[in-house]
C-alpha positions in Angstrom: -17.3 20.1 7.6 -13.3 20.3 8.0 -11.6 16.9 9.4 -10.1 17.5 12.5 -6.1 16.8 13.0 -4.5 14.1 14.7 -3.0 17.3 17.1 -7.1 18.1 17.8 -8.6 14.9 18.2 -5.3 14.0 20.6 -6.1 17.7 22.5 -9.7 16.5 22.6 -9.2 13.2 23.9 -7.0 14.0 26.5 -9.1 16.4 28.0 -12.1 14.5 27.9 -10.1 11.5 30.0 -9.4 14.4 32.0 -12.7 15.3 32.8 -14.1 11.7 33.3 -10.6 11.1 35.6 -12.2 14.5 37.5 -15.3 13.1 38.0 -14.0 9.4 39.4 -11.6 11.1 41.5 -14.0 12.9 43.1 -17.0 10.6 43.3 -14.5 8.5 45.2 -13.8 11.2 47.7 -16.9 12.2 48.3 -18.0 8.1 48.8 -15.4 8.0 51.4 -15.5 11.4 52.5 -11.6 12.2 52.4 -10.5 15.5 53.4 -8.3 16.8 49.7 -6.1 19.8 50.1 -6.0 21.9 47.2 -2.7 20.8 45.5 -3.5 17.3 44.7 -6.7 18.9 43.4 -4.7 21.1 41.1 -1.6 18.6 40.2 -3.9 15.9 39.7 -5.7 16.6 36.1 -2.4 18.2 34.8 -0.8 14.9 35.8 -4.1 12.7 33.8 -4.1 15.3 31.2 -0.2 15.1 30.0 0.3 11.1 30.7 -3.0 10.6 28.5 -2.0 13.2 25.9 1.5 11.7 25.1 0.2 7.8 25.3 -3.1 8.8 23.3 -0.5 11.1 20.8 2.0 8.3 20.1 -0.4 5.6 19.8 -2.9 7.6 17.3 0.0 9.2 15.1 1.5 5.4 15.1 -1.6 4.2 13.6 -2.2 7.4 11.6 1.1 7.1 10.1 0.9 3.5 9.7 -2.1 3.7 7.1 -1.1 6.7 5.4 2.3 5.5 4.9 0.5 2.4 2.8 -1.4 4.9 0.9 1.4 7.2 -0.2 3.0 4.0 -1.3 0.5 3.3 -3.0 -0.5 6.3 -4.8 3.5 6.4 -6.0 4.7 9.5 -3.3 6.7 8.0 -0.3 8.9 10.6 0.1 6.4 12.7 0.0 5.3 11.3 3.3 8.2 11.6 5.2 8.0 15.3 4.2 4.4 15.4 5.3 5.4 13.7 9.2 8.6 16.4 9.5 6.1 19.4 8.6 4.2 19.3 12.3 2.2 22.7 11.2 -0.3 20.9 8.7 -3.0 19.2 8.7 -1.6 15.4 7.2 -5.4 14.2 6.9 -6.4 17.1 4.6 -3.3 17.2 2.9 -3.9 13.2 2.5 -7.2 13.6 1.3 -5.8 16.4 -1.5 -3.0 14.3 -2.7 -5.2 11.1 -3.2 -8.1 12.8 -4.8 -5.3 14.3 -7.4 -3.6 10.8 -7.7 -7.3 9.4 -8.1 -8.1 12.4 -11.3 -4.6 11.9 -13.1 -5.4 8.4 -13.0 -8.6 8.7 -14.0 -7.2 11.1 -17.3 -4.4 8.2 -17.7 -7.3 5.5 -18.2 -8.9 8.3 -20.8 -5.3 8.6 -22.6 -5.1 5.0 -22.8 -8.5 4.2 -24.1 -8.1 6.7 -26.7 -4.5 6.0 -27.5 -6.3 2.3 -27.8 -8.8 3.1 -30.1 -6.3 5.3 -32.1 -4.4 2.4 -32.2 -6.6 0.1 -33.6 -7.8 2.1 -36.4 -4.3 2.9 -37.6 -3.5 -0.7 -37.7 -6.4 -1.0 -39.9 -5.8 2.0 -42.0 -2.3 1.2 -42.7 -3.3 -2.6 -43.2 -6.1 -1.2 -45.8 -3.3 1.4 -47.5 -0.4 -1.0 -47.7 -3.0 -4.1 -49.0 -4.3 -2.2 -51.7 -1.5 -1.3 -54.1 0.1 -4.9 -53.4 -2.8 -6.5 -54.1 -4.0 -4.2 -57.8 0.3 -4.7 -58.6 0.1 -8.9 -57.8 -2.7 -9.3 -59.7 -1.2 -7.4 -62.8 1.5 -9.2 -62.4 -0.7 -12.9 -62.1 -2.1 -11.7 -65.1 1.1 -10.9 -67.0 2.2 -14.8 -65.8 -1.1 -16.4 -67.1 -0.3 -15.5 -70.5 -0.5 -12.0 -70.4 3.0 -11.7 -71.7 2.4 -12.6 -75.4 0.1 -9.5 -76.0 2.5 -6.7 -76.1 -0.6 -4.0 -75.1 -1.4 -5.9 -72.3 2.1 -6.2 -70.9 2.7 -2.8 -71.4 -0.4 -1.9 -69.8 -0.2 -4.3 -67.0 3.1 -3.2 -65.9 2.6 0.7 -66.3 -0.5 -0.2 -63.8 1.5 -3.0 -61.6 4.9 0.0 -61.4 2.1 2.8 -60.3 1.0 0.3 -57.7 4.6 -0.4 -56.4 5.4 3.7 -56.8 2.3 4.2 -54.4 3.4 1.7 -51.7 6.5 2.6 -51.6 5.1 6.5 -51.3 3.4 5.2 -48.1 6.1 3.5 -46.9 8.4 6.4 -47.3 5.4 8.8 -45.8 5.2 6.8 -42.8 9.3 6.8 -42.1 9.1 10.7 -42.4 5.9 10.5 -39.5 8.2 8.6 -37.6 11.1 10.7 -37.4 9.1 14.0 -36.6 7.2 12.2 -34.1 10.5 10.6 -32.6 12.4 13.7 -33.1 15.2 12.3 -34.8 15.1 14.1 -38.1 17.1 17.3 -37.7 15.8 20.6 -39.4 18.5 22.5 -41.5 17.5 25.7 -40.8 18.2 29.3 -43.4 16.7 32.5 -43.9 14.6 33.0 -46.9 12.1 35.0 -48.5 8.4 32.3 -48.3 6.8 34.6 -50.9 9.1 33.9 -53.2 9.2 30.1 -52.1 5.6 30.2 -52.4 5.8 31.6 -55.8 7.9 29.1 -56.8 5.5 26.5 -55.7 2.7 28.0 -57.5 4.4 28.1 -60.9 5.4 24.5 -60.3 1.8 23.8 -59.7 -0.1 25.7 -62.2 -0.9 23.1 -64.7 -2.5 21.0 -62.1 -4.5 23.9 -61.3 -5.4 24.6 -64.8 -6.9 20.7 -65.0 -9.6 22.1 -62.6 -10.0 25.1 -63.9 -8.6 26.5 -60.2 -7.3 30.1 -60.0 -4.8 30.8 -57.8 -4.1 34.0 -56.3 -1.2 34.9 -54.1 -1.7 38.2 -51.6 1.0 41.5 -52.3 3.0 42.5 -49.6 4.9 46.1 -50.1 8.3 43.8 -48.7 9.6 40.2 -48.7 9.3 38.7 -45.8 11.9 36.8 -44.2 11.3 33.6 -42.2 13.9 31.6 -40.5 12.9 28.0 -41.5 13.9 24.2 -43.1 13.5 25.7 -46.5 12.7 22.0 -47.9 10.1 21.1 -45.3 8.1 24.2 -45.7 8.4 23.7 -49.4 7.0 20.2 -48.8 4.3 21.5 -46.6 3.4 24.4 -49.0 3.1 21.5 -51.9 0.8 19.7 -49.9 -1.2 22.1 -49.0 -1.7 23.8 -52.1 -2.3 20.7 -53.8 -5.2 19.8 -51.4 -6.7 22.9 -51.7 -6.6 22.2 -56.1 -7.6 18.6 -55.5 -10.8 18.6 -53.1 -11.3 22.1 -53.8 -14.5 23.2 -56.3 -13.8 23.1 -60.3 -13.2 26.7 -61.5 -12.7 28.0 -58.2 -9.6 29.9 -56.6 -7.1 29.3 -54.3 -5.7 32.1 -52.2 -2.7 32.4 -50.2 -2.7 35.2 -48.3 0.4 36.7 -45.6 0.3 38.3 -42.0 2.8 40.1 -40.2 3.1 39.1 -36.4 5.7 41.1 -35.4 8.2 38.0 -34.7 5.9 35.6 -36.9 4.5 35.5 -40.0 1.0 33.9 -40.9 0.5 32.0 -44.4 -2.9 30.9 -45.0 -4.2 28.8 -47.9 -8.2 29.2 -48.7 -9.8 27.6 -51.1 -14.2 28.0 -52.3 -14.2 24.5 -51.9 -17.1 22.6 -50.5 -15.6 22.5 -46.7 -14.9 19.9 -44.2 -17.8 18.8 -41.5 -16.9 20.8 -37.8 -16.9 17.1 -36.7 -14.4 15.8 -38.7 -11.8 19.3 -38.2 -10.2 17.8 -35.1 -9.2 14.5 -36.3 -8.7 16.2 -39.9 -4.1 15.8 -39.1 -4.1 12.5 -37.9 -2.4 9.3 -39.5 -5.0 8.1 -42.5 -8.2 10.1 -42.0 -9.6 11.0 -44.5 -13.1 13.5 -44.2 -14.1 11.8 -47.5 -12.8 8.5 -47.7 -13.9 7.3 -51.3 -13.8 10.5 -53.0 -9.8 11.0 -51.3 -8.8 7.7 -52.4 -10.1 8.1 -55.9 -7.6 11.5 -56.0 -4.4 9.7 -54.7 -2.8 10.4 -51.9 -1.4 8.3 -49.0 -4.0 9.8 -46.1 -0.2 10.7 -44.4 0.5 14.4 -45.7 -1.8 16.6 -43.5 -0.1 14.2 -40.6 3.4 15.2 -42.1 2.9 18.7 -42.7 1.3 19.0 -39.1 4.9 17.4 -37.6 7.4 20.0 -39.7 5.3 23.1 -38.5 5.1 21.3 -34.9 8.8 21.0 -35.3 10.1 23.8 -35.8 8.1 24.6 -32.6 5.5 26.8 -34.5 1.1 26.2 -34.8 -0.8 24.9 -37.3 -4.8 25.3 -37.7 -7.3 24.6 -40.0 -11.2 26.5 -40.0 -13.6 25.1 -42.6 -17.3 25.6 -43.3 -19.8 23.4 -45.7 -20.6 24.6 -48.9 -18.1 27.9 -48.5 -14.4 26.5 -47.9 -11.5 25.6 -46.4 -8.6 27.6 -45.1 -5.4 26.0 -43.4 -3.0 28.4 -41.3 0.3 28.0 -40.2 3.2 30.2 -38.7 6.9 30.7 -39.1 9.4 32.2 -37.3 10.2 35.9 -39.0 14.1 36.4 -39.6 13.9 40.2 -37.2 18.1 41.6 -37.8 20.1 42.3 -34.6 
């Protein structure tokens, strides 16, 4: 049922005191049997009808305005209320009830944001607390051991501080990881942007790359294209982004299998994708898969290296050089990630 407006219930008010004013007057004329022309008659209800419309009007919109003024306030829109009172054609009530019951949703999303923006909070303090504790802890016990008396065997000096160095190498990795997150995410790194060919960058990659392949046995294939294919890009970001993906794809892909990198023209974009035969990530797991420190498989990724930060990275160079990134996966068939660039088109 639609809420009448201040303007109806005044109308209907005022009429109704008409009536009952009607029915007095005459019940009192007829009690003491006056003799009425028919002008009084006829002036009289306009007379009841206009005095109780503009008392009834000003008091009601008074109160009216009184409360919805508070609410508006509340809700974080006061001008919005004076516009409301100088727009006499609509209905305030229903136009209250809208803009509350939108206030009442977008808070009801910010408690949502907040709670997860919590949670995310919490388990990137503890990630980076477990990523940063690890290496100092394996390098200051090396180094304990080195004090304790370590020192007098030269094998176990030498070995003890190769391992303690690696240690320090890998925190200061993370630490250097998480500085580049922080600048994409802030905004203040700035992208030197070129035009060049990313088949031959992604050639050059793949050569640079090929004896880690070759540990796994991994065979990587790179698609033709009849042309090169110029992109307008940070040449050294999308290199790092290429490495890292490419390097995923040899690390948690499956021994002997392929990678393959494959190109699409999209008229002002072009698509790189990177597949490997792997055994795939859980669908559960894909929409978390670029955040800071997850990992889909936590032991078997920390026993391969890595600081948990490069898919986070590579997702904040594509982002900004305001192009998409995506990922499609299935278990026990492989992995592909996707990403675009903007193609260099000639004037």
């Amino acid at each position: 049922m639609k809420t009448p407006s201040p303007r109806q219930i005044v109308l209907l008010t005022s009429f109704l005191i008409t009536v009952v004013s009607l029915a007095i007057f005459f019940g009192i004329n007829l009690m003491l049997s006056l003799n009425i022309t028919l002008l009084p008659i006829l002036i009289y209800p306009a007379i009841v009808f206009l005095v109780a419309y503009v008392v009834i009007r000003y008091a009601i919109e008074r109160f009216v305005n009184s409360k919805i003024k508070i609410i508006y306030k509340t809700i974080g829109k006061p001008r919005k209320f004076y516009r409301e009172l100088r727009d006499n054609n609509r209905n305030i009530i229903s136009t209250v009830e809208h803009d509350v019951a939108e206030w009442a949703i977008n808070k009801n999303k910010q408690i949502r944001e907040l709670k997860k923006l919590e949670t995310y909070r919490r388990e990137f303090v503890g990630n980076v607390s477990h990523e940063l504790k690890t290496p100092i802890f394996n390098a200051l016990g090396y180094m304990e051991s080195l004090d304790d008396g370590g020192m007098d065997n030269l094998a176990v000096r030498d070995n003890f501080l190769k391992k303690a160095i690696k240690n320090i190498e890998r925190l200061d990795t993370i630490v250097r990881d998480l500085e580049d997150v922080s600048k994409y995410e802030s905004g203040s790194l700035k992208l030197e942007l070129s035009t060049f060919d990313i088949v031959d960058l992604i050639k050059d990659v793949v050569n640079n790359m090929q004896i880690y392949a070759d540990e796994q046995d991994i065979t990587m294939q790179i698609g033709k294209t009849k042309s090169p294919l110029m992109v307008v890009a940070d040449k050294s970001k999308i290199e790092q982004v290429l490495v890292n993906l490419i390097s995923n794809s040899i690390k948690y892909g499956k021994y002997s299998g392929t990678t393959d990198i494959q190109f699409y023209d999209l008229d002002e974009q072009v698509l790189i994708e990177i597949t490997d035969n792997g055994p795939g990530i859980e669908e559960s797991d894909l929409p978390r898969l670029f955040e800071r420190f997850f990992r889909a498989e936590k032991s078997r990724a920390r026993k391969m290296g890595g600081t948990g930060l490069g898919l986070s990275i590579v997702k904040n160079i594509i982002e900004s050089h305001d192009q998409t990134i995506n990922v499609r996966s299935e278990v026990g068939i492989g992995t592909t990630f996707g990403f675009t660039l903007q193609k260099y088109i000639p004037e």
